[in-house]
C-alpha positions in Angstrom: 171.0 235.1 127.4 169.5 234.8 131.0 171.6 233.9 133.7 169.6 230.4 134.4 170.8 229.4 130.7 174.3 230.7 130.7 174.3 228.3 134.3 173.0 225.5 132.3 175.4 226.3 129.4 178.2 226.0 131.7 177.5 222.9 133.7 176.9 221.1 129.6 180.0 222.2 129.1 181.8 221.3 132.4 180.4 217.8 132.0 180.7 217.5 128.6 184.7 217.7 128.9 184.5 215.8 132.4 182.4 212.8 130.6 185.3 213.4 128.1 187.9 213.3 129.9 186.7 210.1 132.4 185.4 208.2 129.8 187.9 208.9 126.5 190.3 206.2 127.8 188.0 203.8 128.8 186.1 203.3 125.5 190.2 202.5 123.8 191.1 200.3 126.9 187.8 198.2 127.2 185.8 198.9 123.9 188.9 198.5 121.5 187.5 201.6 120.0 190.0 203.0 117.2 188.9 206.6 117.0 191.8 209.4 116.8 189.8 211.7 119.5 190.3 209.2 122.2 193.9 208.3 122.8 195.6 205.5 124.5 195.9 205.6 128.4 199.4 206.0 129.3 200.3 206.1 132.8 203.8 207.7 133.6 205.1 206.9 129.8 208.9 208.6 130.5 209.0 207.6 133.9 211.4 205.0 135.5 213.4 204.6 132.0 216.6 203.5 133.2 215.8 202.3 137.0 218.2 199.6 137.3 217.1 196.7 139.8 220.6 195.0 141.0 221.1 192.1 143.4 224.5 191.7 144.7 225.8 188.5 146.2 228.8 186.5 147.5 230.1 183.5 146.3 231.4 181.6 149.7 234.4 179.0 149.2 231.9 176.3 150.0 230.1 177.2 146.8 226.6 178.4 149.0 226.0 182.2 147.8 225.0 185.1 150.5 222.7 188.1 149.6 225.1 191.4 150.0 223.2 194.3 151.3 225.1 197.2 149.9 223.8 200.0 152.3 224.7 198.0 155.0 228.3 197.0 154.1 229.2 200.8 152.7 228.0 201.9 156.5 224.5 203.0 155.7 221.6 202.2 158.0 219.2 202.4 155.1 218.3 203.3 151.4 217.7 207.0 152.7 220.6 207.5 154.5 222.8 206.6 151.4 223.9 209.0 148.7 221.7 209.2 145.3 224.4 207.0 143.3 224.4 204.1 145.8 220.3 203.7 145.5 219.9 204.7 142.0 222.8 203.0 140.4 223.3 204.4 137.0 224.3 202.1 134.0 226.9 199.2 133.7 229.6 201.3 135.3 227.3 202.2 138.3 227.3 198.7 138.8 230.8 198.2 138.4 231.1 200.9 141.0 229.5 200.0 143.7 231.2 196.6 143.2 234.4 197.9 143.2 233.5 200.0 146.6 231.9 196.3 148.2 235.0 194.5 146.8 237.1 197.0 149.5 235.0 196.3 152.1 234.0 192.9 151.9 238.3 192.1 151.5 240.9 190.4 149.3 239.8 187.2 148.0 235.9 188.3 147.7 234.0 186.8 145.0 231.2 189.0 144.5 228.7 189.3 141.7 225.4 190.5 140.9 222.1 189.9 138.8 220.6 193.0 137.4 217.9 194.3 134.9 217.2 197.6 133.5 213.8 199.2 132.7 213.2 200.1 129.0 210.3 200.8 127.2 210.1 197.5 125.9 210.2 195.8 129.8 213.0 194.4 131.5 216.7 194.4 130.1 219.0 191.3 131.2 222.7 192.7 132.6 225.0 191.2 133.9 223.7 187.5 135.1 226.2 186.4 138.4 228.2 185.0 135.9 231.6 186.8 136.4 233.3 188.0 140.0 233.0 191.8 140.2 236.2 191.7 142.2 238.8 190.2 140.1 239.6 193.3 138.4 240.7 194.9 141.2 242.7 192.5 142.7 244.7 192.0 139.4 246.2 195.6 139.5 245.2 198.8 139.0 
């Protein structure tokens, strides 16, 4: 085989895969095409299982509610300054947590609660729903 047709092989083969490649996903996402060569486009498919998004707020005795900024009542100027389990709060008891930790600061007699959602593969997860203060456990004993 001369050199000009092993060249020619290998760009037919470079753009073969590359058309491949570029072109696979769109012809399931835009064609509907059904064929087991070309699979679904799945961008990050494992990634951000589990991210919690949490909003904490105070209930004031005049009934109004206030937005608490956690980084800025723990003593953190920002999201970066504060350690990995006050910005990526884990679960139910991470919540309960960092409550527990804003429920010290914030003082007896706080009513704090929060909204929060959890990612799943499925979308969004309810928690909890501001329906309970966060702080009441803690004041009751230990």
């Amino acid at each position: 085989m001369s050199s000009r047709s092993l060249s020619l092989l290998r760009a037919l083969i470079f753009y073969g895969i590359f058309a491949f490649m570029a072109l696979g996903p769109a012809y399931r996402q835009m064609g509907h095409g059904a064929h087991p060569v070309f699979r679904h486009w799945v961008m990050f498919k494992g990634m951000g299982l589990g991210v919690a998004d949490v909003k904490f707020f105070q209930v004031l005795p005049d009934g109004n509610e206030r937005a608490v900024d956690r980084f800025t009542v723990l003593g953190f100027s920002s999201a970066r300054r504060a350690p990995k389990w006050l910005y990526r709060i884990q679960g139910q008891k991470g919540v309960q947590k960092v409550a527990a930790d804003l429920c010290r600061k914030l003082g007896p007699g706080t009513d704090l609660r929060a909204v929060t959602r959890w990612s799943t593969r499925s979308g969004w997860r309810a928690g909890f729903q501001g329906e309970k203060n966060l702080c009441l456990k803690r004041e009751r004993g230990p």
